[in-house]
C-alpha positions in Angstrom: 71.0 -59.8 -121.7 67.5 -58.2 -119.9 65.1 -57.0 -122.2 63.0 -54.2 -121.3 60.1 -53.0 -122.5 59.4 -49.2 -123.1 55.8 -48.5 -122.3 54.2 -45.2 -123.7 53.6 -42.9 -120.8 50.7 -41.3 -119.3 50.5 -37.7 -120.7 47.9 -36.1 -118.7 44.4 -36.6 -117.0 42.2 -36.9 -120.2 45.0 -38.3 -122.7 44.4 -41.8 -123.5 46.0 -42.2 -126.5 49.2 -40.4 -129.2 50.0 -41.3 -133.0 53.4 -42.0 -133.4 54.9 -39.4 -135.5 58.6 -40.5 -136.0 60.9 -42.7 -134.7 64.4 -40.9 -133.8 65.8 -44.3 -132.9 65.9 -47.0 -135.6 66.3 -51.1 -134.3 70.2 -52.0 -133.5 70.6 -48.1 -132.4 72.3 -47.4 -128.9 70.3 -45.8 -126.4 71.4 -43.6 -123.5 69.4 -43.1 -121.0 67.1 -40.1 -121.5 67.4 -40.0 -125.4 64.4 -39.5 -127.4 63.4 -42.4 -128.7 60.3 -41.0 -130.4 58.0 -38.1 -131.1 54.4 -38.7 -130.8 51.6 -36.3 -131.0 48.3 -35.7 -128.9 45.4 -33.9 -130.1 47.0 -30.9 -128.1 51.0 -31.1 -128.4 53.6 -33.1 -129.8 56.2 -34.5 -127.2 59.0 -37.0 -126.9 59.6 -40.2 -125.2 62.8 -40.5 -123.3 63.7 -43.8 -122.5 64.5 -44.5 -118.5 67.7 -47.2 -119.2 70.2 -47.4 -121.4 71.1 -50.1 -123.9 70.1 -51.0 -127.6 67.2 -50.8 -129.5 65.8 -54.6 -130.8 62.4 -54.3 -131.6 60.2 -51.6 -132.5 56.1 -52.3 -131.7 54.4 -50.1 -133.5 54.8 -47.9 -137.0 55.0 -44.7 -137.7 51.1 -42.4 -137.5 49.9 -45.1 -135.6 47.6 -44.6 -132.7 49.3 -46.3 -129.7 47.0 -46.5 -126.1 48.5 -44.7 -123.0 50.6 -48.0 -121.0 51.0 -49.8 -124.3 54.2 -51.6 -125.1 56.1 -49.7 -127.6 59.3 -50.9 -128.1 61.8 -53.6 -127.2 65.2 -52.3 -125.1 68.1 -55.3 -124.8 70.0 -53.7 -121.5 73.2 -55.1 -120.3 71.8 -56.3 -116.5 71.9 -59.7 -116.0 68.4 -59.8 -114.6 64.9 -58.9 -116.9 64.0 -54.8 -115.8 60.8 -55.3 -117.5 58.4 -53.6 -115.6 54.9 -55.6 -114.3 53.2 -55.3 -117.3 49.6 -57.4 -117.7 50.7 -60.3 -120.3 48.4 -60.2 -123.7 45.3 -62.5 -123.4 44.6 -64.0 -126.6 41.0 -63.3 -128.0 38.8 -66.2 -128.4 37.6 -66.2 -131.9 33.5 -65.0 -131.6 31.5 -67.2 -132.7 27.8 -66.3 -133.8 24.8 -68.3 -131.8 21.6 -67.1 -133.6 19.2 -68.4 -130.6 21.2 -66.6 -128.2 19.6 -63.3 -126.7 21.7 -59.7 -126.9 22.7 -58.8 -123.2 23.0 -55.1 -122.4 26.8 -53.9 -121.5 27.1 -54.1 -117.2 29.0 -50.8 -116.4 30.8 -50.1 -113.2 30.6 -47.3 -111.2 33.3 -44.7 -112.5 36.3 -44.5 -110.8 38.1 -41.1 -110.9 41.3 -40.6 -113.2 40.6 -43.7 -115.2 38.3 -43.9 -118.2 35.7 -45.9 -118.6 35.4 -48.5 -121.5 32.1 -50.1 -122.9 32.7 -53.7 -121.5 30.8 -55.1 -124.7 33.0 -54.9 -128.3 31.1 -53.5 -131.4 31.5 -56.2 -134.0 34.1 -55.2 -136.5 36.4 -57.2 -138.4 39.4 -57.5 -136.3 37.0 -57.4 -133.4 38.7 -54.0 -132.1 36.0 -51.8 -130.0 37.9 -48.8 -130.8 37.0 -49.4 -134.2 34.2 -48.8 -136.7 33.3 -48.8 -140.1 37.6 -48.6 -140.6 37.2 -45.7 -138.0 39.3 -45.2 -134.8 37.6 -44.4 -131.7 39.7 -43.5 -128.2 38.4 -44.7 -125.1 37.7 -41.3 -124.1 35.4 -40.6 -126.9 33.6 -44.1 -126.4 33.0 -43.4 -122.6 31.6 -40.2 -123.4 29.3 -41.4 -126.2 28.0 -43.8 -124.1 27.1 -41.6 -121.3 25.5 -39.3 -123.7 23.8 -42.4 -125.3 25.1 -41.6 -129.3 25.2 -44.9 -131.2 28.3 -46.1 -133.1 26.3 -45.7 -136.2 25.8 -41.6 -135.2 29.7 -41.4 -134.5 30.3 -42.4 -137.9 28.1 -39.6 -139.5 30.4 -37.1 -136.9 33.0 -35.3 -138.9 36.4 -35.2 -137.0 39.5 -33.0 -137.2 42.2 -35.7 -136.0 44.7 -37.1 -137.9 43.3 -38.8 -141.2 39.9 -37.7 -140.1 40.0 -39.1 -136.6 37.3 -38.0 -133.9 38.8 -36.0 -131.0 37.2 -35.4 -127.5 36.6 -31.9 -129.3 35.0 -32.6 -132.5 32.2 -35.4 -130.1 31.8 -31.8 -127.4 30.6 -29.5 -130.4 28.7 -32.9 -132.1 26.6 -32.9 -128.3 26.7 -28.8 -127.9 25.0 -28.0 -131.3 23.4 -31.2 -132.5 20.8 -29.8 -134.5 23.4 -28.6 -137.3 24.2 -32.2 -137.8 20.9 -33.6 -137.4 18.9 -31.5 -139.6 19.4 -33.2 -143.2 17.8 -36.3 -141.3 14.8 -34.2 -140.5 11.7 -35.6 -143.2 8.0 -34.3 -142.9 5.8 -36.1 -141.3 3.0 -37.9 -143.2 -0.2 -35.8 -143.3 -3.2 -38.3 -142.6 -6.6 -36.6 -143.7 -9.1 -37.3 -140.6 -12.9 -38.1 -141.9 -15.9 -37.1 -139.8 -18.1 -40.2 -138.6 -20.7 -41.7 -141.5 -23.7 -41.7 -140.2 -26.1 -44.5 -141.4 -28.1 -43.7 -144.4 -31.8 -44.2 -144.4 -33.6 -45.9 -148.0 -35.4 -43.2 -148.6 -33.0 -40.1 -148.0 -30.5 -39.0 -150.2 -26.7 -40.0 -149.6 -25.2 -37.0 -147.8 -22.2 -36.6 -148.8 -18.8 -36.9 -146.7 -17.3 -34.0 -145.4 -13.1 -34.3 -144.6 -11.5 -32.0 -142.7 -9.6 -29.7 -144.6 -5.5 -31.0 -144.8 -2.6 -28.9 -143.6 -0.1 -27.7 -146.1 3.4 -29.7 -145.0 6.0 -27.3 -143.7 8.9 -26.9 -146.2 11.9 -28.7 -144.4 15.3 -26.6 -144.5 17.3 -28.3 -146.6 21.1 -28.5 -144.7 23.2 -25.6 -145.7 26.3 -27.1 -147.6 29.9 -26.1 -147.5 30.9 -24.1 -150.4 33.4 -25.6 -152.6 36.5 -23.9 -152.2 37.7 -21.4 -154.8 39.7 -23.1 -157.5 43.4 -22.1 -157.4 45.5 -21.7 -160.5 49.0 -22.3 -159.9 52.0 -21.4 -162.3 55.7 -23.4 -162.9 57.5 -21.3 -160.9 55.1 -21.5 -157.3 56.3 -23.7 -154.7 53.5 -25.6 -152.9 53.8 -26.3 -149.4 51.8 -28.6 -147.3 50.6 -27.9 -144.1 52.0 -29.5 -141.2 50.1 -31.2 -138.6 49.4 -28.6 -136.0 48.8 -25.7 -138.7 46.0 -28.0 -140.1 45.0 -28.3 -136.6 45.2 -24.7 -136.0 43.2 -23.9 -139.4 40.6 -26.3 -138.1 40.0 -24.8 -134.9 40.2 -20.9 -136.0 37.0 -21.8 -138.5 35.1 -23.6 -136.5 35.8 -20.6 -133.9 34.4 -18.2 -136.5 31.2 -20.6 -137.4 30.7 -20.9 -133.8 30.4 -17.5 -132.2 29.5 -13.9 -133.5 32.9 -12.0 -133.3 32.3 -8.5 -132.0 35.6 -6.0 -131.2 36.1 -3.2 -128.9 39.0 -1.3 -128.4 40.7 1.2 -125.7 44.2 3.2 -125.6 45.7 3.2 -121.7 48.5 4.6 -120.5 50.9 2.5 -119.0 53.9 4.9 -118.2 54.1 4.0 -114.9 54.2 0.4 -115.9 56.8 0.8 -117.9 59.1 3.3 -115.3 58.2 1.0 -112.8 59.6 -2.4 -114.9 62.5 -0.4 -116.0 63.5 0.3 -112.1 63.4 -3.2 -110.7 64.0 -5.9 -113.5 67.7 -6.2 -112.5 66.6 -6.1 -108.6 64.0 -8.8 -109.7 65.9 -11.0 -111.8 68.6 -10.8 -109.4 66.4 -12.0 -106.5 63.7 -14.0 -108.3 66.1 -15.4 -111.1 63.8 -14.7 -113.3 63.7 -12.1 -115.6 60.2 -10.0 -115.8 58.4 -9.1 -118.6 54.9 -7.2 -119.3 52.8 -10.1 -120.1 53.1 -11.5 -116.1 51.5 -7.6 -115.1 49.3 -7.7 -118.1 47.8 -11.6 -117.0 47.0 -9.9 -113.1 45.1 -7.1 -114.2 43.1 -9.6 -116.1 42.8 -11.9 -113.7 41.6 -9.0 -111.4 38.9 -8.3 -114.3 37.2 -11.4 -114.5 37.1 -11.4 -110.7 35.2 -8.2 -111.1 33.1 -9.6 -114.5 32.4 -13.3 -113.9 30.2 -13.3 -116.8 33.8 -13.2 -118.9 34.5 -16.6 -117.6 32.4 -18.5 -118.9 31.6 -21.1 -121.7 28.3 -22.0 -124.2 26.5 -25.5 -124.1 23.6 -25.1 -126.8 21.0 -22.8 -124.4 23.5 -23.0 -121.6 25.6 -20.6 -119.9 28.7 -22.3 -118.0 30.3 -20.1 -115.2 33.3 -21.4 -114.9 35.3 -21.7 -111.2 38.4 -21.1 -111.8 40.5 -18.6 -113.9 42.6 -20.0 -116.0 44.3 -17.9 -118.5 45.8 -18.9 -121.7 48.8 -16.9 -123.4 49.3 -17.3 -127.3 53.1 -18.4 -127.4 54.6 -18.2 -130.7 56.5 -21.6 -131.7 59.9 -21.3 -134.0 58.2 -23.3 -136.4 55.8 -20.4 -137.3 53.1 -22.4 -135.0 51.1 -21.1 -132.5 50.3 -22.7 -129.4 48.2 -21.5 -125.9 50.1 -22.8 -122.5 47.4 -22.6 -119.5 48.0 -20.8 -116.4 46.0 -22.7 -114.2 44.5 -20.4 -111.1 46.1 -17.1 -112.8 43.9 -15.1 -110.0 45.3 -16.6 -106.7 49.2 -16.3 -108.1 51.4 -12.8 -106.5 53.6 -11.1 -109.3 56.7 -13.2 -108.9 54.2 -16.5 -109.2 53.2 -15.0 -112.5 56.1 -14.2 -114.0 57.8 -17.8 -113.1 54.7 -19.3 -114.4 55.0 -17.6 -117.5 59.0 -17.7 -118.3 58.1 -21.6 -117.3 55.6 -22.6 -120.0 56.9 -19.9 -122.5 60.3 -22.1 -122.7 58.9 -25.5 -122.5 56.5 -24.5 -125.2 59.8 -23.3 -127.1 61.3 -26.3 -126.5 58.4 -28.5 -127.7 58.6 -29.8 -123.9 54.9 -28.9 -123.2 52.3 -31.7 -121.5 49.1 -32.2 -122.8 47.5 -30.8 -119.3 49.6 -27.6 -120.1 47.2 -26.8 -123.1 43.9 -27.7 -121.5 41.2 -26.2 -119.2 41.9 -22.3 -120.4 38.8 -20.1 -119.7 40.5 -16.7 -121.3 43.1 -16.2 -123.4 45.6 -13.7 -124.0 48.0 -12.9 -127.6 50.4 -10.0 -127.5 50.5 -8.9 -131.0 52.5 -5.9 -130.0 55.5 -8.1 -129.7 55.9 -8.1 -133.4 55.8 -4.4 -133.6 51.6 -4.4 -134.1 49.6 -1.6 -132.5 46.1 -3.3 -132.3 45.1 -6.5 -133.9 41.4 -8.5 -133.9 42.0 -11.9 -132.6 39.6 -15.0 -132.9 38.1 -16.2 -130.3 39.7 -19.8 -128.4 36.8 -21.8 -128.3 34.9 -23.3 -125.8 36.2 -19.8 -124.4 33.7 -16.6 -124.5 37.1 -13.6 -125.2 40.5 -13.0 -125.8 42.5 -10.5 -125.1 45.0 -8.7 -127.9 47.3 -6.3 -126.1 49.5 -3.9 -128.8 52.7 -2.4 -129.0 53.8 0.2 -126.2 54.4 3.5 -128.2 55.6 6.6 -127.2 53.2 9.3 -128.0 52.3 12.8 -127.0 49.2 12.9 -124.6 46.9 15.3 -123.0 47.2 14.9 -119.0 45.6 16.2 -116.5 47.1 18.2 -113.5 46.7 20.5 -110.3 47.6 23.2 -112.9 45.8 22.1 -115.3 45.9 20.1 -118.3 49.0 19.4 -120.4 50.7 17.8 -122.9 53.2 14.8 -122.1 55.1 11.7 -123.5 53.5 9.0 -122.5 53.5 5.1 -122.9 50.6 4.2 -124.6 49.1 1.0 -125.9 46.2 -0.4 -127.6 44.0 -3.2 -126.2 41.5 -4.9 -128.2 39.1 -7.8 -127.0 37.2 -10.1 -129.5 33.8 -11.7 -127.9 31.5 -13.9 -128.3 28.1 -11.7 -129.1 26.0 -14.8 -128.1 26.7 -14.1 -124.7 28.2 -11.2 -123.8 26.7 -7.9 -125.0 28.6 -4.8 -125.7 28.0 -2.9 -122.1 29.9 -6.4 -120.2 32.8 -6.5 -122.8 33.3 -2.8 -122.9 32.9 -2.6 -119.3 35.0 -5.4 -118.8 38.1 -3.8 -121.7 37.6 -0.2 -119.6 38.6 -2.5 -116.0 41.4 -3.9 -117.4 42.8 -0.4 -118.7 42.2 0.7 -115.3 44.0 -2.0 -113.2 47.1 -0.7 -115.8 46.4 2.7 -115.5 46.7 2.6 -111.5 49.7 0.5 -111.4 51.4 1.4 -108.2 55.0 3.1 -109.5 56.3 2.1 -105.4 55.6 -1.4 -105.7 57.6 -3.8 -104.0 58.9 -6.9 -105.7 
């Protein structure tokens, strides 16, 4: 009987490792090919891992929230070939145990030029117990956060004082960006006073016969009062009776609660809103969707048109686009735009449409049907979530007029577009003005007051209304 081993597979450009969250196959199990064998969980989604032959399960390599490295062995697959399928796999090289030589001098870490799509490791390991560089202090480090703590030259020591929002505290690629965007809020409890040293004026010598003159100091400076760090506030104490049932958060809602604070610590929310009209939208979607989904497959919705005359937007307000590093201002080059996507769990998540801005109406729309049901489906890749420069929620689509989202950090806005409601409206006309039943909707964008002033994200809302507004009502699919 072949063995074969089942590696953990690369999830995306800038995923290097997953915690195991639960195996769905236990050892002596059959395995088709394809089945699940287990879930695992990145920093951004939680995914399974099919397994490419079928056969039995024999050995399982690793437990249950542990965090397993991208290519790693997982677990052990008897097939019934006659020959091994085990694919080329580097065999483990046993560690030499390190032994101390106190005459011997430290040698700086020799780094290689970087080579694109693969992450860089320090070559040298930081002496821990179990001699593991990923490892300090009883702490878990990914290569990703080591090569990027090295080139921004932060000591293992100052990772330690970093406070992360991974699984059982665990630093993410996140928690280290904010750490190197706003150092100075983590820095400033190790800020002392420097020590005031009184400076004398020069003695001159003093003759027999003259009197001493006395010495004249200059005059000290007061210390500045150091700030003392501002401290979290305790949280409120909770009383809780018989009959309340407690629940504990899963992992993505703690990860969700995480971020949405840290968003709100981060940036100073500021709201606008704006009513449009889109009537002629909503004619228009109502005379081709069975034309469209009959020739596209696809079935159209309004959150494909909504995501163009975004798109169109930013190309008109750059300054939208963009991201904050401490005094920075990042313009980004591409649009990507995010759309909240409610999960059955009660979740949220935000798949990424990369490029939205160089994608036609039918583009859209399959992009969007596309990510909307692999996010459904928990099918979703880690590269699905990432690199969003705007975001959009539709809180209309649970019968909400307006709502006042929080930002989706390292983003700038977001986008909350309401419920389409009939209402009676003044219109103007050759004759004059009049009153109609229109479609009318709310839109409501939250920004970030740091960078973008009330004249751009008003400006920006008004375009938007007016790329919906001036939807064509003889557009062809």
């Amino acid at each position: 009987m072949a063995k074969y081993q089942l590696l953990l597979p690369k999830m995306g450009e800038s995923v290097a490792e997953a915690t195991i969250i639960k195996w769905n196959k236990a050892v002596g199990d059959n395995i088709d090919m394809d089945d699940a064998v287990m879930e695992i969980a990145t920093d951004k989604v939680d995914s399974e891992v099919p397994s490419p032959v079928s056969g039995r399960l024999v050995e399982q390599l690793c437990k249950e929230n542990d965090v397993v490295q991208v290519g790693a062995v997982i677990a052990i697959i008897e097939t019934g070939g006659a020959e091994e399928e085990t694919p080329e796999v580097p065999q483990a090289v046993e560690v030499p145990e390190v032994v101390d030589i106190p005459d011997a001098p430290e040698e700086e870490p020799i780094l290689s030029e970087p080579v694109p799509g693969i992450e860089q490791l320090e070559t040298r390991p930081e002496p821990t117990e179990n001699n593991d560089n990923s490892k300090s202090a009883g702490r878990f480090y990914s290569p990703l956060v080591k090569n990027i703590a090295l080139q921004e030259n932060i000591s293992i020591e100052e990772l330690d004082k970093i406070p992360g929002s991974g699984a059982e505290g665990r630093l993410t690629k996140d928690d280290l960006l904010n750490y190197i965007q706003n150092p100075a809020a983590f820095k400033a409890a190790a800020v002392q006073p420097e020590p005031v040293v009184a400076k004398h004026e020069e003695v001159k010598p003093i003759a027999e016969t003259s009197a001493p003159e006395p010495v004249k100091a200059e005059p000290v400076a007061e210390p500045k009062p150091v700030k003392a760090p501002v401290e979290p506030k305790p949280a409120p104490a909770v009383s809780v009776s018989g009959a309340d049932e407690i629940i504990e958060m899963d992992r993505m809602r703690r990860l969700i609660a995480d971020h949405m604070v840290m968003s709100k610590q981060t940036s100073p929310h500021v709201t606008s809103f704006i009513e449009a009209d889109v009537t002629n939208i909503v004619q228009w979607r109502e005379k081709v969707k069975s034309a469209f989904e009959k020739k596209e497959g696809e079935k159209i919705t309004f959150t494909p048109i909504f995501i163009e005359a975004v798109a169109k937007a930013i190309r008109d307000f750059p300054m939208i686009n963009v991201s904050v590093n401490g005094t920075q201002i990042i313009k980004k080059a591409s649009i990507n735009i995010g759309m909240a996507t409610a999960l059955p769990s009660g979740n949220l998540i935000v798949p990424v449409i990369k490029r939205a801005d160089q994608l036609n109406l039918v583009g859209l729309t399959k992009a969007v049907n596309d990510l909307a049901n692999r996010a459904r489906g928990n099918k979703l890749q880690p590269d699905d979530v990432q690199d969003g420069t705007f975001t959009i929620t539709n809180v209309g689509s649970f019968g909400n007029v307006m709502g006042t989202p929080i930002i989706n950090q390292p983003q700038v806005a977001i986008l909350a577009v309401g419920a389409i409601k009939k209402k009676p409206a003044v219109i103007e006309t050759k004759q004059g003005d009049m009153i109609a039943i229109r479609h009318l909707m709310f839109l409501s964008l939250s920004y970030d007051h740091r960078v973008v002033d009330g004249a751009l994200g008003g400006s920006f809302l008004r375009r938007i209304a007016d790329y919906l507004e001036g939807w064509d009502s003889d557009r062809a699919i």
